[in-house]
C-alpha positions in Angstrom: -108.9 58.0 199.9 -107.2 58.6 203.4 -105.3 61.4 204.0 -102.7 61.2 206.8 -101.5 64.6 208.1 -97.9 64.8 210.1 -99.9 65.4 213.6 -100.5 61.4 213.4 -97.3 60.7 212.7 -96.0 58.8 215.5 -92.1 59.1 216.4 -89.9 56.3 218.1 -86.5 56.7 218.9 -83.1 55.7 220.1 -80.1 57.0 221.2 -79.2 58.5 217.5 -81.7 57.1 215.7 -85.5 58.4 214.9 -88.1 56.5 213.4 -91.4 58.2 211.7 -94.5 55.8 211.6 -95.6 57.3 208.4 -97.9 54.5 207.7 -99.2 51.7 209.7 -101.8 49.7 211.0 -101.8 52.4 214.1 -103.0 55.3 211.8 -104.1 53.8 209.0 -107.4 51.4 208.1 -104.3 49.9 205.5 -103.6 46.2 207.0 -100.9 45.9 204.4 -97.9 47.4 204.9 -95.7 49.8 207.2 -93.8 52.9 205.7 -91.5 54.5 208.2 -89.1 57.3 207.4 -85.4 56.7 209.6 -83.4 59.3 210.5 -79.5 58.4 212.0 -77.1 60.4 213.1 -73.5 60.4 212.1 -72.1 57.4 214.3 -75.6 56.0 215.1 -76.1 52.3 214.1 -79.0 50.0 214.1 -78.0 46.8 214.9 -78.1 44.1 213.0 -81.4 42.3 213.3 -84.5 40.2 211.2 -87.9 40.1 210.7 -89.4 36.5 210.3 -92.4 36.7 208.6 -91.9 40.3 207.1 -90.0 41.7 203.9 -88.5 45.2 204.1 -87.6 47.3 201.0 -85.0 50.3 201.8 -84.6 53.5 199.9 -81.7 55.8 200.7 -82.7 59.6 200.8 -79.8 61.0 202.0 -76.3 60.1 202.8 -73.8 57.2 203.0 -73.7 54.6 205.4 -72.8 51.1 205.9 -75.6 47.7 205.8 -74.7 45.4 208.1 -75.7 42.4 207.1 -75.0 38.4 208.1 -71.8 36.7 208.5 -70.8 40.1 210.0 -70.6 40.9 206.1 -70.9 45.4 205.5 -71.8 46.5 202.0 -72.1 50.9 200.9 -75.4 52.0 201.2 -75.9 55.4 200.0 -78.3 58.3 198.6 -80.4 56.5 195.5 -79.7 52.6 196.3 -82.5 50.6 197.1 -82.3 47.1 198.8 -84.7 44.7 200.0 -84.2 42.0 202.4 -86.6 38.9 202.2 -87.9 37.3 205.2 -85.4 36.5 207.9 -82.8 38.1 205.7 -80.2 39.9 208.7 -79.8 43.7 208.3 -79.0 46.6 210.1 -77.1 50.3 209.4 -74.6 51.8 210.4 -74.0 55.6 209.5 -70.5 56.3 208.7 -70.9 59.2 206.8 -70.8 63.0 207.8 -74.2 63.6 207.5 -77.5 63.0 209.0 -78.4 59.4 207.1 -82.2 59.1 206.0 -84.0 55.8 204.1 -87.3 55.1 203.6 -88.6 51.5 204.5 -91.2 49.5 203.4 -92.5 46.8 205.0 -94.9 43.5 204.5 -96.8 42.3 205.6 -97.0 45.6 208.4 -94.7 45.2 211.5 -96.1 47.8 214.4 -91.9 48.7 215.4 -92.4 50.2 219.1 -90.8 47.0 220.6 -87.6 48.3 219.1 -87.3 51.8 220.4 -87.5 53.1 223.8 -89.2 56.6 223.5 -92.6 57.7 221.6 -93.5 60.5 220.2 
């Protein structure tokens, strides 16, 4: 058993954006996979982006916003939907709704995310 308590949860951020580093290879002896929890604020967008070796499996929590995904193509994303996007697969969120937007992610094999934000917590 390892038990993870919200002191060791790192935070990265972005203008709008705030990503929790619930589990990774950073506070975890798991070599397996990363969960983060992502907060955005109304307006706040993560651009569209991929991961080469790495799938990612999204659950909305809370709120609607928009996937941005390739050939500039947008598709609803909202509280209960789940999507996963294989390796290389483009993605990215935009939040277009009138509340705070939260998913959680899923991601393996682990990907160690500080290279996308500027600020840690």
């Amino acid at each position: 058993m390892e038990f993870i308590g919200k002191d060791t949860i790192t935070e990265l951020s972005n203008p709008g954006v705030v990503s929790r580093q619930l589990l990774n290879p950073e506070n975890s002896s798991s070599r397996r996979v990363t969960i983060t929890e992502v907060h955005l604020e109304t307006g706040a967008c993560q651009p569209r982006h991929r991961h080469n070796s790495s799938e990612q499996i999204w659950y909305a929590v809370r709120g609607t916003g928009k996937l941005l995904l390739d050939n500039d193509e947008e598709k609803e994303f909202k509280t209960g939907d789940v999507v996963r996007f294989a390796d290389n697969d483009v993605h990215g969120l935009l939040n277009d709704g009138n509340v705070e937007f939260i998913y959680v992610s899923v991601t393996a094999p682990p990907i160690n995310f500080g290279y996308a934000y500027k600020d840690r917590k």
